[in-house]
C-alpha positions in Angstrom: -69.3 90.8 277.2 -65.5 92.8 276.8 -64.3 89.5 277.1 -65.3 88.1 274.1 -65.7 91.8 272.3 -61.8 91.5 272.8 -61.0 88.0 271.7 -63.0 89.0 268.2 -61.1 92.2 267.6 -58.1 90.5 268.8 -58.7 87.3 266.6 -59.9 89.2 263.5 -58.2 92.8 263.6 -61.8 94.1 262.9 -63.0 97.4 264.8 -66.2 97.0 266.4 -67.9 99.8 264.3 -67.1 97.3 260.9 -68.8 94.6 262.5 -71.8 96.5 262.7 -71.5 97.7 259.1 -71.3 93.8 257.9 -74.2 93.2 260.4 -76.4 95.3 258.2 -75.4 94.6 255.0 -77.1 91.3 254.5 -80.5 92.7 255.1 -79.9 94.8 251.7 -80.7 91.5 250.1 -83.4 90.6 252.0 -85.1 93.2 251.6 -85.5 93.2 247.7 -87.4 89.8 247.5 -91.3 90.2 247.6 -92.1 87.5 249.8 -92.2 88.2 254.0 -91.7 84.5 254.9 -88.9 84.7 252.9 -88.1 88.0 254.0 -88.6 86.5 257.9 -86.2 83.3 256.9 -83.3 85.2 256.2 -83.7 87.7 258.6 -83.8 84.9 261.5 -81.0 83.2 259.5 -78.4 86.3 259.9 -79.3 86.8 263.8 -78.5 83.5 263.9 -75.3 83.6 262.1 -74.1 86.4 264.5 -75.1 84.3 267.4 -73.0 81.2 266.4 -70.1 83.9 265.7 -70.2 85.2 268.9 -70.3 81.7 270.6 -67.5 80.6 268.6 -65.1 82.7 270.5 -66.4 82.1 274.0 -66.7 78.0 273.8 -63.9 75.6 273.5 -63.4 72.4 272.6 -66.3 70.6 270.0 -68.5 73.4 270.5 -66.1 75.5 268.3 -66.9 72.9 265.3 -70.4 73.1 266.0 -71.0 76.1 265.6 -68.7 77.1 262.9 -70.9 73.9 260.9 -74.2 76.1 261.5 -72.3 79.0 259.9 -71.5 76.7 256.9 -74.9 76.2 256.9 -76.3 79.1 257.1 -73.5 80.3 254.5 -75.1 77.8 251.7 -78.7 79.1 252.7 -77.7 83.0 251.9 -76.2 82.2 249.3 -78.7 80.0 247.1 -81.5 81.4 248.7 -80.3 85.7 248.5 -77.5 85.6 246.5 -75.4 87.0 249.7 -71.9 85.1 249.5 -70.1 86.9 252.1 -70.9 84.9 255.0 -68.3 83.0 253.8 -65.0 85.8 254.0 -66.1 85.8 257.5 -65.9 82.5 258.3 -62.4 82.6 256.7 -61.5 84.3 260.6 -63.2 81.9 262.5 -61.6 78.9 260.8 -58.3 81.0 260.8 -58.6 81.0 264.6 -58.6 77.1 265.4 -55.3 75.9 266.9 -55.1 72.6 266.1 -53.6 71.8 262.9 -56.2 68.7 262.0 -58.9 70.9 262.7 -57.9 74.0 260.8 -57.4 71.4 258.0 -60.7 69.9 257.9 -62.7 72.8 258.2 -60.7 75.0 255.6 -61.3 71.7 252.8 -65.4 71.4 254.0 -65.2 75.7 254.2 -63.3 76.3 250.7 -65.0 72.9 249.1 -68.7 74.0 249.8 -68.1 78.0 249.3 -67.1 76.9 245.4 -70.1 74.3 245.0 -72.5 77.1 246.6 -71.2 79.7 243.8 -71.2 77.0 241.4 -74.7 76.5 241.6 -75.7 80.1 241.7 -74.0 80.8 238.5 -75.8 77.8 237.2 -79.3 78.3 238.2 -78.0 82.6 237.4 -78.7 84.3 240.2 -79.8 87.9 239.5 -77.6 88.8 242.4 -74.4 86.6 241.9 -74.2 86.8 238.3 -74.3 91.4 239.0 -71.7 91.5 241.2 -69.6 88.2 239.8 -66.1 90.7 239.8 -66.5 90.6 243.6 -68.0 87.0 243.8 -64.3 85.7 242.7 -62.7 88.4 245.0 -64.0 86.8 247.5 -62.9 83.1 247.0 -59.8 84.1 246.4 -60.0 85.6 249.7 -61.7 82.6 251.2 -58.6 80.4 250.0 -55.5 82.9 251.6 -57.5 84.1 254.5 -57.7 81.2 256.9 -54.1 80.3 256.2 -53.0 84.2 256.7 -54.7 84.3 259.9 -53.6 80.7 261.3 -50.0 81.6 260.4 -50.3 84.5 262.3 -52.2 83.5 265.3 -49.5 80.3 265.3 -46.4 83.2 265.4 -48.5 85.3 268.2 -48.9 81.7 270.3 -44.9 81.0 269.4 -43.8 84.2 270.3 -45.9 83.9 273.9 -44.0 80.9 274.4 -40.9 82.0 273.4 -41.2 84.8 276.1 -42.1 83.1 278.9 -39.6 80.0 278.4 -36.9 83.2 278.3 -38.3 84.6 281.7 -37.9 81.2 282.8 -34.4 80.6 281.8 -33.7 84.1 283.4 -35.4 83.0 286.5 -33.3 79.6 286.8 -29.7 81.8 286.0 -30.2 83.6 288.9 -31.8 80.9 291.5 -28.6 79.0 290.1 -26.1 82.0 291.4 -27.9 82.2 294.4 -27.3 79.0 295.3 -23.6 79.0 293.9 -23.5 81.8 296.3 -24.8 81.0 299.1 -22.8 77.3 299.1 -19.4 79.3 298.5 -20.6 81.7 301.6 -21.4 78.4 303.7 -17.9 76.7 303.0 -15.6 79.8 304.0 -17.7 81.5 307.1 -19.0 77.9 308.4 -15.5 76.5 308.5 -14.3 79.9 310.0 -16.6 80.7 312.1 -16.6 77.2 313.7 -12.7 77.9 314.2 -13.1 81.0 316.2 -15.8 79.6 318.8 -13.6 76.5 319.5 -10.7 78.9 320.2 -12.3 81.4 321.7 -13.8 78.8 324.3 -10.2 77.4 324.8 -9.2 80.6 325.4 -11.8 81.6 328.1 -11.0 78.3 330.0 -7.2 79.2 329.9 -7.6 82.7 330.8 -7.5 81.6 334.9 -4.6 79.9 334.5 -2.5 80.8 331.7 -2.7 83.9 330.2 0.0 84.0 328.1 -1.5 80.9 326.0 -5.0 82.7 326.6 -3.3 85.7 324.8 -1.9 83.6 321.9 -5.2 81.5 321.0 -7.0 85.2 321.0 -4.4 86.3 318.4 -5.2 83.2 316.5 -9.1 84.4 316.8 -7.9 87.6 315.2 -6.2 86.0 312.3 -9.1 83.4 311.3 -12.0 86.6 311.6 -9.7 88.6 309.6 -8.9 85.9 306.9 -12.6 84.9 306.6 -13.3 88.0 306.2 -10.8 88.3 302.9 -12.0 85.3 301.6 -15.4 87.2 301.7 -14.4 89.7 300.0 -13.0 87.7 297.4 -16.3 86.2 297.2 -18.3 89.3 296.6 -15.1 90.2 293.9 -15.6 87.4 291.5 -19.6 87.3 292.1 -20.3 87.5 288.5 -22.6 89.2 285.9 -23.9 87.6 282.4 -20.9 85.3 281.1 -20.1 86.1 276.8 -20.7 81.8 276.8 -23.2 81.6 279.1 -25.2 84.3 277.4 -25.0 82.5 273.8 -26.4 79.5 274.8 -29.3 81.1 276.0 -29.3 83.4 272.8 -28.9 79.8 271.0 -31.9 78.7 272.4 -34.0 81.9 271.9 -33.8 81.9 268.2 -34.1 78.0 268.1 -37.3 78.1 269.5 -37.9 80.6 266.8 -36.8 78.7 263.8 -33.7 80.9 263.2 -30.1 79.6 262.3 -27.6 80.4 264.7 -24.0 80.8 262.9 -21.4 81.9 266.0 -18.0 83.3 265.1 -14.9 83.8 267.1 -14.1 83.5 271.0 -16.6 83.6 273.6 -13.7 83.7 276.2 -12.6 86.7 275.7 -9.4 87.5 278.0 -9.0 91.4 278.4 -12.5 92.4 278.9 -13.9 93.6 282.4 -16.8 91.9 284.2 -18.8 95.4 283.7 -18.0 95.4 280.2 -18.7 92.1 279.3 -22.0 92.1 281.1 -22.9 95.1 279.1 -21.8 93.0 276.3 -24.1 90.3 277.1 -27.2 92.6 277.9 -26.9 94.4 274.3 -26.6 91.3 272.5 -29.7 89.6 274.4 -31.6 93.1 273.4 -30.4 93.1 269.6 -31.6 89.2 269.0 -34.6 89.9 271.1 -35.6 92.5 268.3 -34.6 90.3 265.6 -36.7 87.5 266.7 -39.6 89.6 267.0 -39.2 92.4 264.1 -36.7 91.3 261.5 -38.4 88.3 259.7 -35.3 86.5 259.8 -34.3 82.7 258.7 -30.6 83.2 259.9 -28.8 85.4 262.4 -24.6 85.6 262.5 -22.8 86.7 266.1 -19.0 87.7 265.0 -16.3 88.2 268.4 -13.6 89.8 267.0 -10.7 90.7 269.3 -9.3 94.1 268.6 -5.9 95.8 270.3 -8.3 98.4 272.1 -12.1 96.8 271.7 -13.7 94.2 271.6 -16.4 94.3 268.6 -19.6 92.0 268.2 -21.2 92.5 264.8 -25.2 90.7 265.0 -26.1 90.2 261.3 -29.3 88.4 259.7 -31.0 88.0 257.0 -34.1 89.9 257.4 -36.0 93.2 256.2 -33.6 95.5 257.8 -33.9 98.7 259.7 -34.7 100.9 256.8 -38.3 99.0 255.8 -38.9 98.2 259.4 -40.2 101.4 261.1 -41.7 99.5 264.3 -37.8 97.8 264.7 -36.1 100.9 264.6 -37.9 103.4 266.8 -39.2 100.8 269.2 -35.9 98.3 269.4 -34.6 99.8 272.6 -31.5 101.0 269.8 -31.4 104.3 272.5 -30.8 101.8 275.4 -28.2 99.9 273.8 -26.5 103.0 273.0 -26.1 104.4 276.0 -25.2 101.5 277.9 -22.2 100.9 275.8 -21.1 104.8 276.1 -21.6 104.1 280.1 -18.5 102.0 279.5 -16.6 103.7 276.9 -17.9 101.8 274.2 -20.4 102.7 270.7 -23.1 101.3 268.9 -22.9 101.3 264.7 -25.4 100.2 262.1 -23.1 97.8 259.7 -24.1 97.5 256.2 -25.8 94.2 254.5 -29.2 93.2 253.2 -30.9 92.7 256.4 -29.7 94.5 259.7 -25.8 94.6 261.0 -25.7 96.1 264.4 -21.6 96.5 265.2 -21.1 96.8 269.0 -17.8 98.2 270.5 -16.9 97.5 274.5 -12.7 98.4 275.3 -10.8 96.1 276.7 -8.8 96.1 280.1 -6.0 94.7 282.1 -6.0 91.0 281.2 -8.0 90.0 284.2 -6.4 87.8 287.5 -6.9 84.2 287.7 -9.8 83.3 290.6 
């Protein structure tokens, strides 16, 4: 019962309470004609109507078409027999809703094609009740032609973005099962080559102790000198374990925004040469967060990444082409703007709004020692 309650609100934006409202509106019409069978016709026809709504968001597959055909149906029948045209706007969600593009296509034609034949003929046979309220009779197909498209755009961005999202948690997951393993073969290679080394000599020390144990002596020396230099080349390890790479970081970005439909256009060095692991990973983190926003708030068709090298900083200006901060409230108080922020302070560096028709964010992180070949 929630389930589907939450798929129609979710589908069609429409509180509960409204439903109920549009539920009773039809019987307004009903009610004025004289006759009961007629009065018993229509009522069983809008019961009906609501049932096939309601099944049309808890079936799948053909059923979906069925049922949205017996609203069509029933759709005519208000019409020409009540003068009640506005089964129709609500179909205009139910046809909005269907995923395939074939589908959406051929009910939309049969929807949009039959609505105008249905008013056609009331205004011809004149309808006490279509020809009163005629202002809101055209209202309405105009609504019937840009409502399903509305909503199937917007249920086909919902569906991208869902995608998008989880193709980015799986890139994330795949980075770090890929350093893991980097990690653990470099770990392998240094201790299983050491550690091999010390039991051999160790062993050949043991057997020499009885009889020489000056050599004895020596080979434990030895032992001393491999644990110690495995355990440098450990430490090196651990050193140059690494955060989110500036190169590594824009492919992924590259990908984000191409599953989104949105130009990439890169500028300047993604190598840079005096910035700090730390830094850059902070780097990397504020640019995924800023093109994370912009694929989801900005309304973009193109988004610019500028490197520039400075004597003290290095700055990374993210620039597209879309609303901007000023007309996008949700962007700029829920963006994660704050977070941004203060990572960059955390490492000396500063966050600025750049100016241009859409949104410029201009990110500052300083620069270090040039950094010692591995």
């Amino acid at each position: 019962m929630l389930k589907w309650r939450s798929n129609l609100y979710k589908t069609t934006g429409l509180n509960p309470f409204i439903w109920a409202i549009l539920f009773i509106l039809p019987f307004y019409y009903i009610f004025r004609t004289s006759s009961k069978a007629h009065t018993a016709v229509g009522i069983a026809l809008i019961i009906l109507f609501f049932v096939s709504y309601v099944l049309v968001f808890v079936t799948k597959g053909w059923k979906v078409y069925v049922w949205s055909g017996v609203q069509i149906a029933i759709s005519i029948a208000m019409t020409v027999l009540f003068g009640f045209v506005y089964f129709s706007l609500l179909l205009t969600f139910v046809i909005g809703n269907i995923t395939s593009k074939k589908g959406f296509i051929t009910l939309y034609v049969i929807h949009l094609t039959v609505t105008i034949a249905t008013i056609d003929y009331a205004i011809v046979v004149k309808n006490p009740m279509v020809i009163s309220q005629l202002p809101f009779v055209f209202i309405c197909l105009i609504m019937v032609i840009l409502l399903p498209i509305s909503n199937y755009n917007r249920n086909k961005n919902e569906r991208l973005q869902g995608q998008l999202n989880d193709a980015n948690k799986r890139i994330s997951e795949l980075v770090k099962l890929e350093e893991r393993q980097r990690i653990a073969r470099d770990l392998h290679d240094t201790l299983g080559q050491k550690l091999s080394l010390i039991g051999l000599k160790s062993d050949l020390a043991i057997k020499l102790m009885p009889k020489t144990p000056s050599q004895s002596l020596i080979e434990m020396k030895e032992v001393r000198q491999t644990a110690r230099t495995a355990m440098k080349e450990v430490r090196e390890i651990v050193k140059q374990m690494r955060g989110a790479k500036l190169k590594e970081e824009m492919a992924r970005i590259e990908q984000m925004l191409k599953t989104a439909q949105i130009e990439l256009i890169v500028e300047g060095d993604l190598d840079p040469k005096n910035l700090s692991l730390m830094n850059e990973n902070v780097l990397c983190m504020c640019l995924k967060e800023a093109v994370t926003n912009l694929v989801k708030h900005s309304g973009a068709s193109v988004c610019t990444i500028s490197i520039r090298p400075d004597r003290l900083a290095l700055i990374a200006i993210v620039e597209d082409n879309g609303i901007g901060l000023t007309q996008n409230a949700v962007y700029s108080h829920g963006s994660g703007l704050k977070g941004m922020k203060e990572r960059l302070e955390f490492v000396n560096g500063s966050l600025e709004l750049g100016e241009g028709p859409g949104t410029s964010l201009v990110m500052k992180v300083p620069n270090t020692h040039p950094r010692e070949k591995a």
